[in-house]
VOBA-1610 file (N, C-alpha, C; in pm, whole numbers, padded with zeros to 5 digits, always signed):
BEGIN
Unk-03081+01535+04350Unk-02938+01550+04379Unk-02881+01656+04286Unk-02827+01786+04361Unk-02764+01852+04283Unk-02571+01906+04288Unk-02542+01815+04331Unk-02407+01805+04375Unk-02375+01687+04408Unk-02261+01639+04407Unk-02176+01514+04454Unk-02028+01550+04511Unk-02016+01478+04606Unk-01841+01459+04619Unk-01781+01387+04612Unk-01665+01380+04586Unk-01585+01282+04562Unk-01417+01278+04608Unk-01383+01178+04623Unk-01224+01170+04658Unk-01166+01246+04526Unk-01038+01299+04609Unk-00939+01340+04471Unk-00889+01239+04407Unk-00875+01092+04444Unk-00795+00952+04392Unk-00882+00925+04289Unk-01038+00928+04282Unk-01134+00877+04214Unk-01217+00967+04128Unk-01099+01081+04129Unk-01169+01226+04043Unk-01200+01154+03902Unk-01132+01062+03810Unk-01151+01037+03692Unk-01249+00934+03672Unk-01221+00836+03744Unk-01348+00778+03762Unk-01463+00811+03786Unk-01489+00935+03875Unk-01661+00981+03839Unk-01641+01005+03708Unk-01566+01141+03680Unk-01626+01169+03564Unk-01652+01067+03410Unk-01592+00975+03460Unk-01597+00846+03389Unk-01727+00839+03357Unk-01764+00771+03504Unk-01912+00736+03503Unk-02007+00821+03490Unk-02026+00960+03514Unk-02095+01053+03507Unk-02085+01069+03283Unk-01991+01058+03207Unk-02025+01051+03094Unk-02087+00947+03021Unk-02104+00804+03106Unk-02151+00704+03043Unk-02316+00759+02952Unk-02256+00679+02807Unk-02411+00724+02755Unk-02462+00581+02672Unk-02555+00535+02668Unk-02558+00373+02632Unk-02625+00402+02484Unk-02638+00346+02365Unk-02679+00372+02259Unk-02671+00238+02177Unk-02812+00172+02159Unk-02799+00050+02143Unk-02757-00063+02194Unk-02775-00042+02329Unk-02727-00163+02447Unk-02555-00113+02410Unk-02466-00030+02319Unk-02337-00012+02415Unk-02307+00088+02455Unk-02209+00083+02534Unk-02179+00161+02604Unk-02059+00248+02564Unk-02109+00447+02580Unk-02035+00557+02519Unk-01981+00628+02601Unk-01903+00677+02637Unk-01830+00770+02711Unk-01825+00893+02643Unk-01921+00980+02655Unk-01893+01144+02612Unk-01926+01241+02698Unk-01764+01301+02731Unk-01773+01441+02800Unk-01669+01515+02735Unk-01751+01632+02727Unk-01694+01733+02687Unk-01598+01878+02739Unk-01510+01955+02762Unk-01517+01998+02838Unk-01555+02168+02756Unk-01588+02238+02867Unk-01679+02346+02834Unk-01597+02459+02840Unk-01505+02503+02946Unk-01406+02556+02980Unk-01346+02572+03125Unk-01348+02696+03122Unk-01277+02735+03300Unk-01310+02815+03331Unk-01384+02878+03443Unk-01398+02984+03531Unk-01337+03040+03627Unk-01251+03153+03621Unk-01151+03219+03687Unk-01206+03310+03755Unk-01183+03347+03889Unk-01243+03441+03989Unk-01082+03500+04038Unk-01085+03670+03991Unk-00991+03721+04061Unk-00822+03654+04019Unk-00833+03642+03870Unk-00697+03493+03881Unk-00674+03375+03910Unk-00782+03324+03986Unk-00792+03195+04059Unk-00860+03097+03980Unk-00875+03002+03969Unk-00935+02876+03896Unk-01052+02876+04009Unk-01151+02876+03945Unk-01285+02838+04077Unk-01380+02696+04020Unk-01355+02696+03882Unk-01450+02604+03832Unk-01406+02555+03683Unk-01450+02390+03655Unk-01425+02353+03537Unk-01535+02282+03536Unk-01579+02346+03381Unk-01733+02291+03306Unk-01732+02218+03201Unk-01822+02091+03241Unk-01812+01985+03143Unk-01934+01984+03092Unk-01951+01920+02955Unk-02071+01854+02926Unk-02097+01736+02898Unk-02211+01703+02949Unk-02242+01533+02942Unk-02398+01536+02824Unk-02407+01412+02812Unk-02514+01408+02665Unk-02610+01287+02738Unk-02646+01263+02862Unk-02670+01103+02893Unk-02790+01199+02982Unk-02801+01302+03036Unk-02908+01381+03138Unk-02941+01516+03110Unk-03100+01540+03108Unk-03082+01688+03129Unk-03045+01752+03200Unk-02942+01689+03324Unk-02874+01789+03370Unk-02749+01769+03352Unk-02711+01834+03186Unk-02584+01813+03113Unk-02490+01927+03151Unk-02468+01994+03204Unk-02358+02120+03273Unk-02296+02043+03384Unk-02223+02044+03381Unk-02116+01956+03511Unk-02015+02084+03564Unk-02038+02142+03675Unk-01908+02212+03738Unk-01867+02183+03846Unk-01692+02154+03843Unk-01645+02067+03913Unk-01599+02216+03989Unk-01579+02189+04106Unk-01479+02334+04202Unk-01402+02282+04282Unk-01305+02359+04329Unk-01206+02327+04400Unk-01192+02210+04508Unk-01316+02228+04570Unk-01353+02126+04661Unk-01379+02002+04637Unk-01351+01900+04542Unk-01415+01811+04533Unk-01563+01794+04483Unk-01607+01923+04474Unk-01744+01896+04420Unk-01779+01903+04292Unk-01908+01831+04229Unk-01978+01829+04110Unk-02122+01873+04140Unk-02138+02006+04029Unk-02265+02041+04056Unk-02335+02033+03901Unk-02423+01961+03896Unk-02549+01941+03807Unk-02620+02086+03801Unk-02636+02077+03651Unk-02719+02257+03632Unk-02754+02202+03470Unk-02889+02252+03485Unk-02960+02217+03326Unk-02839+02322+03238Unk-02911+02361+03095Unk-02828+02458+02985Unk-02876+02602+03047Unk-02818+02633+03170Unk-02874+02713+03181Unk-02840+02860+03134Unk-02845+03007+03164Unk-02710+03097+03096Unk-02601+03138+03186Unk-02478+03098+03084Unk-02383+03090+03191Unk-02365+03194+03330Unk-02381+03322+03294Unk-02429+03408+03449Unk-02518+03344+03520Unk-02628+03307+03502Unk-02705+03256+03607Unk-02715+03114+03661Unk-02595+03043+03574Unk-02535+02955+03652Unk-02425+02945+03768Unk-02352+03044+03712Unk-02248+03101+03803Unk-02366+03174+03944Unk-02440+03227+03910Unk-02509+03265+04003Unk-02551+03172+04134Unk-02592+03086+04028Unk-02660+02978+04134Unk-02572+02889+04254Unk-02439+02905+04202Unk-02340+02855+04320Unk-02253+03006+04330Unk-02230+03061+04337Unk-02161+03201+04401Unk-02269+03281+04487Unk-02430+03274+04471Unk-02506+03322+04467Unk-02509+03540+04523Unk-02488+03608+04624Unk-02453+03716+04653Unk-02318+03758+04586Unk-02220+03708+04585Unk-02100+03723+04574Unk-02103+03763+04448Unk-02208+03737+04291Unk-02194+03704+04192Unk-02209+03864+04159Unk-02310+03956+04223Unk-02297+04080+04222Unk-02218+04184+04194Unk-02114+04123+04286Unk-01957+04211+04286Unk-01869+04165+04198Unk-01914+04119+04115Unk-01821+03999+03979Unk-01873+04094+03863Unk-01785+04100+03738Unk-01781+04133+03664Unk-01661+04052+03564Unk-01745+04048+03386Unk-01644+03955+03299Unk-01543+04050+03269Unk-01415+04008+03270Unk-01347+04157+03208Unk-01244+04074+03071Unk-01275+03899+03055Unk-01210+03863+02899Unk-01246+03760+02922Unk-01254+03723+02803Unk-01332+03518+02755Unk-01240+03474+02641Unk-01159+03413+02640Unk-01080+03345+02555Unk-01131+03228+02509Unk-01112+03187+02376Unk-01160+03116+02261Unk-01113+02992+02288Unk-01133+02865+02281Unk-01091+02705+02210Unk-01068+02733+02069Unk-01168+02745+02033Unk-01166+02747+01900Unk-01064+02780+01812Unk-01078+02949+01839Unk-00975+02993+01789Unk-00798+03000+01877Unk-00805+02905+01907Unk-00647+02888+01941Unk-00612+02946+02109Unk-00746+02998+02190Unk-00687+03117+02277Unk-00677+03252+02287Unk-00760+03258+02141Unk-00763+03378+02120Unk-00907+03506+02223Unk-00864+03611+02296Unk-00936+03679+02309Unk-01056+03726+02241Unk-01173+03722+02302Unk-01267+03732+02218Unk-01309+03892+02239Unk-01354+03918+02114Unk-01378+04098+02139Unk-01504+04119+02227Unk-01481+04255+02257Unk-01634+04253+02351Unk-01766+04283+02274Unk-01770+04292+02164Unk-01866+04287+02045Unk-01937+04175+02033Unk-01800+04030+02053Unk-01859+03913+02005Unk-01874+03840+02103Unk-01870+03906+02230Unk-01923+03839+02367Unk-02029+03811+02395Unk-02108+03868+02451Unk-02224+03863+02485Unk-02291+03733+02581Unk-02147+03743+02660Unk-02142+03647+02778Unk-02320+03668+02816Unk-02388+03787+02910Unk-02508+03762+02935Unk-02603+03696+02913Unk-02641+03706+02752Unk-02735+03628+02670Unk-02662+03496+02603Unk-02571+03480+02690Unk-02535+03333+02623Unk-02550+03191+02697Unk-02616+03120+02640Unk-02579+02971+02762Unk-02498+02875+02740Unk-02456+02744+02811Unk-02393+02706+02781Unk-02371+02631+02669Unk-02417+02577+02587Unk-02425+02532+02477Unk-02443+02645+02372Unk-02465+02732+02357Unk-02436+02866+02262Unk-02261+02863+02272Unk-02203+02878+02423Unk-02109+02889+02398Unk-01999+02804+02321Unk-02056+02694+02354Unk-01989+02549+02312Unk-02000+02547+02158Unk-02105+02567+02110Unk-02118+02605+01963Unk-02031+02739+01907Unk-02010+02861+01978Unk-01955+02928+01889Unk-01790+02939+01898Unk-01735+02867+02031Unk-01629+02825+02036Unk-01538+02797+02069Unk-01629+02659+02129Unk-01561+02519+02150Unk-01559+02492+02281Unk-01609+02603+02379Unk-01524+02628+02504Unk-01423+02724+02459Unk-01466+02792+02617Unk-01379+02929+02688Unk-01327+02904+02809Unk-01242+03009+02812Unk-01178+03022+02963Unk-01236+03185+02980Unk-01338+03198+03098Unk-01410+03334+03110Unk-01333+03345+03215Unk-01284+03477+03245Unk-01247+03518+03370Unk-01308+03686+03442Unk-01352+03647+03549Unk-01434+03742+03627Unk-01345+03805+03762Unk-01339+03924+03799Unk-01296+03992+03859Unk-01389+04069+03945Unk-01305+04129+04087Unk-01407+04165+04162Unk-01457+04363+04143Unk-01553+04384+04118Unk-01538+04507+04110Unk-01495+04598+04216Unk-01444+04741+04204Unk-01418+04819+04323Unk-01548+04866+04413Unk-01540+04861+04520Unk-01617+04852+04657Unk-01743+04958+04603Unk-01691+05112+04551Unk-01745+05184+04487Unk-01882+05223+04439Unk-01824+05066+04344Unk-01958+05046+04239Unk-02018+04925+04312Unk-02037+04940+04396Unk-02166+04812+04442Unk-02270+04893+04439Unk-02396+04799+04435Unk-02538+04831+04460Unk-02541+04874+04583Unk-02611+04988+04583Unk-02605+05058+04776Unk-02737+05115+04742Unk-02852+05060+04827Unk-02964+05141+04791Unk-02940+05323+04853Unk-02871+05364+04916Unk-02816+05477+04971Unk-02738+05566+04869Unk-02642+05483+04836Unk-02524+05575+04763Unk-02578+05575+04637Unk-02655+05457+04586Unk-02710+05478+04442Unk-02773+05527+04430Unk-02846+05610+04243Unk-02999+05651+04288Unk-03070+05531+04227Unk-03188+05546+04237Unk-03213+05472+04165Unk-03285+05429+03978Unk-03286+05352+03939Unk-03311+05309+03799Unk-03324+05465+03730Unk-03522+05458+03806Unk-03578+05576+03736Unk-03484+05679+03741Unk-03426+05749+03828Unk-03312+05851+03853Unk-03228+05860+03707Unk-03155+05764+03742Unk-03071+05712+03641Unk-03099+05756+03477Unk-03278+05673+03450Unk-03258+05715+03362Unk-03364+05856+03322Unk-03361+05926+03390Unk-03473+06074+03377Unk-03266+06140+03345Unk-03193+06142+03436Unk-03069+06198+03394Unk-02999+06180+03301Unk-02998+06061+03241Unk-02937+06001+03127Unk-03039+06084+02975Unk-03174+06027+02969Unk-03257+06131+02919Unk-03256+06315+02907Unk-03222+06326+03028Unk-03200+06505+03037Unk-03093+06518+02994Unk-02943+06449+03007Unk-02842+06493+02948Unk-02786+06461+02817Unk-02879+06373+02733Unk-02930+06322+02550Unk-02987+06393+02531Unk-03089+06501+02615Unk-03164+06587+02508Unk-03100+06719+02487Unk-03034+06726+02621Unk-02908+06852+02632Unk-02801+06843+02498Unk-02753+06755+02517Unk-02676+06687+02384Unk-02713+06733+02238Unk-02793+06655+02236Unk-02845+06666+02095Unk-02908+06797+02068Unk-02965+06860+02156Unk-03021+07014+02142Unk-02884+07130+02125Unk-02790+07065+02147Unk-02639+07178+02181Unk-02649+07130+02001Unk-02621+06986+01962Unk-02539+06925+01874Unk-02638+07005+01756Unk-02775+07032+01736Unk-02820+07060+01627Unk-02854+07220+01652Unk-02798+07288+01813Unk-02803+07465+01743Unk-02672+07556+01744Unk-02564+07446+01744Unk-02472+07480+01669Unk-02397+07351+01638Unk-02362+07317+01462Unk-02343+07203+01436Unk-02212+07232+01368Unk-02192+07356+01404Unk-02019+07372+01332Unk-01921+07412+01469Unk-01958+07408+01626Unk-01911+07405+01754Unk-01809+07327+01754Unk-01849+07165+01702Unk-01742+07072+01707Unk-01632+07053+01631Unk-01618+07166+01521Unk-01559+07122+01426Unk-01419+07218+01395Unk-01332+07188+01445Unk-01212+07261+01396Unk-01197+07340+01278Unk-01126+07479+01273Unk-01117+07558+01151Unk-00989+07520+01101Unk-01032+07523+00979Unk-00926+07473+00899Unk-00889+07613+00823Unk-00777+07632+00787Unk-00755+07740+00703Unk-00759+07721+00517Unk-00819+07776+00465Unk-00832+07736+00332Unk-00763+07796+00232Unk-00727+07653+00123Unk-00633+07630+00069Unk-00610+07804-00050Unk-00524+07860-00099Unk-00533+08018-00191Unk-00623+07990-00283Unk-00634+07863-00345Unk-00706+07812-00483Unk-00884+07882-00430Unk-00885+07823-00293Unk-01021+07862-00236Unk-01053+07972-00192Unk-00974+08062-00142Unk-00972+08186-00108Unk-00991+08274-00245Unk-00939+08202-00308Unk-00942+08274-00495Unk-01089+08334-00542Unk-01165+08209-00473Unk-01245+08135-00567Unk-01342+08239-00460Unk-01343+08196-00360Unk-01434+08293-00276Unk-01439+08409-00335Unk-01321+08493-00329Unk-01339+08643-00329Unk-01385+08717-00479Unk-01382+08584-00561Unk-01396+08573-00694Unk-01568+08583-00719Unk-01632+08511-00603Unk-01751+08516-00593Unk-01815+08596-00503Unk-01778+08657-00423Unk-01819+08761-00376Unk-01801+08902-00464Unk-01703+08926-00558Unk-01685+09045-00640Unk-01824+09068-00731Unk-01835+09222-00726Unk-01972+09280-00752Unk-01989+09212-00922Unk-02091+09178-00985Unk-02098+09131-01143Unk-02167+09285-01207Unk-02137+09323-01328Unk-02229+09393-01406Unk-02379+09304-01444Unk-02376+09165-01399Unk-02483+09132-01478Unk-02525+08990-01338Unk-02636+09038-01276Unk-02649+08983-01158Unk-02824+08879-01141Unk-02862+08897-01215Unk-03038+08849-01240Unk-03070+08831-01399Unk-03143+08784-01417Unk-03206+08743-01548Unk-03245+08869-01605Unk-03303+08979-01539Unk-03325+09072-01613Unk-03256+09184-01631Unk-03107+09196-01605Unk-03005+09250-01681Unk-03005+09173-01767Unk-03008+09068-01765Unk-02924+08961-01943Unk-03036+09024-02006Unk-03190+09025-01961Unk-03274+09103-02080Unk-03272+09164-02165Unk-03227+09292-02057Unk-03215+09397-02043Unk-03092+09447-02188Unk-03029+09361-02196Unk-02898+09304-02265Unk-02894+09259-02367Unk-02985+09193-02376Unk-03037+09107-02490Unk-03140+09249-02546Unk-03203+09288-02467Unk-03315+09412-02597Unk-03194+09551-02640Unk-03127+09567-02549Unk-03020+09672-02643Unk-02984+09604-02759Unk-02936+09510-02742Unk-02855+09406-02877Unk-02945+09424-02957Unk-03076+09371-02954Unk-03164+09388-03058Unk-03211+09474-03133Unk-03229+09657-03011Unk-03262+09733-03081Unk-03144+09794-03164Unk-02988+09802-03109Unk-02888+09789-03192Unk-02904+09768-03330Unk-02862+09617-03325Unk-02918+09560-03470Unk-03064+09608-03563Unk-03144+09617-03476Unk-03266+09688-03592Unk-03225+09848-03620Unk-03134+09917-03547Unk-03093+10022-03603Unk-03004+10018-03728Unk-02913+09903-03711Unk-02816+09918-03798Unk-02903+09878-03937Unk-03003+09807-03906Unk-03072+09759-04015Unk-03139+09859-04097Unk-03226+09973-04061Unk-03279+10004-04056Unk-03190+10142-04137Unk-03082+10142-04108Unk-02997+10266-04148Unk-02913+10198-04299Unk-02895+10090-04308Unk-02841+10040-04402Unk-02944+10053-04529Unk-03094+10005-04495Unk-03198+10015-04551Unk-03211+10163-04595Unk-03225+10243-04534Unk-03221+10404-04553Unk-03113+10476-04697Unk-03020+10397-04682Unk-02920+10434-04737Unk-02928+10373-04882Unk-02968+10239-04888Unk-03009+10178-05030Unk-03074+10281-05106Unk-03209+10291-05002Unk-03318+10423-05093Unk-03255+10521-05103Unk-03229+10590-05018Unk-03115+10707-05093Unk-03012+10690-05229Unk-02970+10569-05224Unk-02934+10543-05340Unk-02961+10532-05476Unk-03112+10448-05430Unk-03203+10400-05558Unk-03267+10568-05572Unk-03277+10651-05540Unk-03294+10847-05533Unk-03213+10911-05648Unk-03123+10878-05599Unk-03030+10934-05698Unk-02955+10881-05777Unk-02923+10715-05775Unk-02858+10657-05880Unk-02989+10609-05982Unk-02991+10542-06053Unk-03011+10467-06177Unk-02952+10352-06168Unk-03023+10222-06125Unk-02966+10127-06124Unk-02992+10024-06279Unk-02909+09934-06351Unk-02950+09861-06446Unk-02940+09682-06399Unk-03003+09622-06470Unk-03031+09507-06443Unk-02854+09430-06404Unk-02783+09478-06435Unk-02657+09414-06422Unk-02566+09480-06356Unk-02668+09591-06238Unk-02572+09633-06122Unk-02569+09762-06160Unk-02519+09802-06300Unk-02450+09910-06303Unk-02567+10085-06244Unk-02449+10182-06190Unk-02508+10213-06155Unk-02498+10380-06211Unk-02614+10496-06272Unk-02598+10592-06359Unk-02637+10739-06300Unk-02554+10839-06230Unk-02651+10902-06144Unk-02762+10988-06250Unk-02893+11064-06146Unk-02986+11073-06193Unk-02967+11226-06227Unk-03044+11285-06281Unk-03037+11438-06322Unk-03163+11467-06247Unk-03130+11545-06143Unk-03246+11611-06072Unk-03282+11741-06127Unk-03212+11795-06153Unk-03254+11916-06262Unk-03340+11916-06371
//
């Protein structure tokens, strides 16, 4: 049995009995509810959980009916009673229990890979609502291409991409005009140097040196010329010489 019906007078009473759970010869009543499923604005379905069967998913629909569905994931539960129709459906917001009602981001959705008890755990029960897509975007083996298509183009236009993006990587980027401090500084560094490589500073460094050994060298010169013609005594003084 994977469905039941029931009177609308005796709606509470199934679900009464449908939560009975016995635990130690007594008797527990736990149902939970899971949330709401909205089609197009419309209320289409309310999901309960029961703890007494593995077939703990309860969705009640408009009609009077209860349909039994293991934990299964919530799309492919919805699937299983919308079945074709579920195609042209798309989630477009899932609102929180948990958090108060709050919209859940589409980051922290992940309606697809979720089942029902994931959802129930992360919170509390939702109200998912699904909408019909435009005529457009249906699957048309005609108007679509297919997969492979899809993705050989998707591929050709990532490698296009990224081949633009890395042979010119300053394309995307707005010119900015730069600030005088920088313009300073540029033209500051582009101006010609007298001293441009290591071997000018050499070059620089051996004048200096032979400089200095000249001056040395002439100072030295000049002593002896001195000690030539003066007479020096132990205490400086100095006596010129008689070359004659």
């Amino acid at each position: 049995m994977t469905s039941i019906n029931y009177h609308p007078d005796r709606r509470n009473d199934v679900l009464h009995d449908l939560s009975l759970l016995s635990i130690c010869g007594q008797s527990v009543h736990k149902l939970e509810t899971l949330g709401t499923v909205f089609i197009n604005n419309r209320k289409a379905y309310n999901v309960f959980r029961r703890f007494n069967s593995p077939y703990e998913i309860l969705l009640e629909s408009d009609d009077h009916t209860i349909h039994f569905h293991k934990n299964y994931y919530v799309l492919e539960s919805l699937h299983r009673l919308l079945g074709s129709q579920m195609e042209h459906l798309e989630v477009v917001a899932v609102y929180s229990y948990r958090h108060h009602g709050a919209l859940v981001s589409p980051e922290a959705c992940h309606i697809p890979t979720l089942r029902w008890d994931e959802l129930h755990q992360m919170w509390s029960g939702a109200s998912i609502y699904l909408e019909s897509r435009p005529q457009e975007q249906w699957a048309s083996p005609i108007a679509s291409p297919s997969r492979a298509e899809e993705q050989d183009d998707y591929t050709s236009h990532e490698s296009e991409s990224e081949s633009d993006a890395f042979a010119s990587p300053a394309a995307s980027r707005p010119e900015v005009p730069e600030t005088p401090a920088k313009q300073a500084q540029a033209s500051a560094a582009h101006t010609p140097s007298a001293r441009r490589c290591l071997s000018d500073r050499f070059t620089a460094l051996l004048q200096k040196r032979t400089f200095s050994e000249m001056e040395s060298s002439e100072s030295s010169d000049s002593e002896e010329s001195q000690e030539d013609t003066c007479m020096i005594l132990r205490n400086g003084t100095r006596y010129p010489r008689n070359l004659h």
